[in-house]
C-alpha positions as CSV (number, residue, x, y, z in Angstrom):
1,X,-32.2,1.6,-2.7
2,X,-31.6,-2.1,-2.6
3,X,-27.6,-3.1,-2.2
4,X,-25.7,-6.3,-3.1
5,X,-24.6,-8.7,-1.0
6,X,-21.1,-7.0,-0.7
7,X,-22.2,-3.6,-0.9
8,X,-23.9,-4.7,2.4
9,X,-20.8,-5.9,4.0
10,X,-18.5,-2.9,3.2
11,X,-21.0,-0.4,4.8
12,X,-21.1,-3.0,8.0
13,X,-17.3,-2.9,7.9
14,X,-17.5,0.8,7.4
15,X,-20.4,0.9,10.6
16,X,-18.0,-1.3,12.1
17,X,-15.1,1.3,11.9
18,X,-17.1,4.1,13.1
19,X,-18.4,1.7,16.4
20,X,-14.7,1.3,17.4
21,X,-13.5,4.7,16.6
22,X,-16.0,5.7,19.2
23,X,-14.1,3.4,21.8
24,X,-11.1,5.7,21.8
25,X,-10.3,8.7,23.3
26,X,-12.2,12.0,22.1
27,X,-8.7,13.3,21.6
28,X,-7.8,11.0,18.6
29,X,-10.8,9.6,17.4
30,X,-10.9,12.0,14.6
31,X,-8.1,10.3,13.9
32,X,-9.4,6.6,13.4
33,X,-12.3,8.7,11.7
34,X,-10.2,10.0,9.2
35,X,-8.0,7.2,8.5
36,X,-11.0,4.9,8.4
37,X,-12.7,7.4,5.5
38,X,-9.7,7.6,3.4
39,X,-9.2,3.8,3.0
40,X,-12.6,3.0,1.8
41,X,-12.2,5.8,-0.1
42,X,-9.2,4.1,-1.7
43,X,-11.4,1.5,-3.2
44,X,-13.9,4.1,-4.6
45,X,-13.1,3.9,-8.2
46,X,-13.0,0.2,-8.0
47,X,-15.3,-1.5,-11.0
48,X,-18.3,-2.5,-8.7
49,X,-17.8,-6.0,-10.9
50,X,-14.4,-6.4,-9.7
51,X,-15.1,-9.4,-7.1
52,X,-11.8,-10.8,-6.4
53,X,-10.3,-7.2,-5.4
54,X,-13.4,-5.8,-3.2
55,X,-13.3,-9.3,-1.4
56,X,-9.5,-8.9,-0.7
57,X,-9.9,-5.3,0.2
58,X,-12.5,-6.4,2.7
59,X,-10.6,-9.2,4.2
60,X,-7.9,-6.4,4.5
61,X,-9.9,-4.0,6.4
62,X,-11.5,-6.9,8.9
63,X,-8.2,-7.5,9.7
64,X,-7.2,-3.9,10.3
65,X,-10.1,-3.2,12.3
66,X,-9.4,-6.5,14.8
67,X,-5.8,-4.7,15.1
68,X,-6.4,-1.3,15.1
69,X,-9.8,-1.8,17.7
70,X,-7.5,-3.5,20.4
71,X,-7.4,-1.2,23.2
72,X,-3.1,-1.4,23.4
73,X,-3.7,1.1,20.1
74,X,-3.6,4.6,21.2
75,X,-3.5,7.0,18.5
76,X,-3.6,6.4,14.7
77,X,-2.1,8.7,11.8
């Protein structure tokens, strides 16, 4: 299956995620998992032509991931 070019870049975000939830403890990083899963799954009924809102979503989530991936950030829920 061939994806678009942001199709591509919300499953790297999404890869991404899953990278830096590996970085945390064993203890909470079904946490990060978890939290990780249910915002992109937010943005799942989102109209796959809808350019300007999958864009900001993404912008959203690199910047949540710089924050969240710092290593003063414990625990998530």
């Amino acid at each position: 299956m061939r994806y678009s070019g942001l199709q591509r870049e919300v499953l790297s975000l999404y890869r991404k995620c899953l990278r830096e939830s590996r970085k945390k403890d064993v203890i909470v990083r079904p946490h990060f998992e978890s939290f990780a899963r249910t915002e992109f799954e937010k943005g799942i009924g989102l109209d796959k032509k809808d350019f300007a809102a999958i864009e900001f979503l993404l912008r959203k989530g690199q910047r949540q991931l710089e924050m969240y991936s710092s290593p003063g950030i414990k625990d998530i829920r």
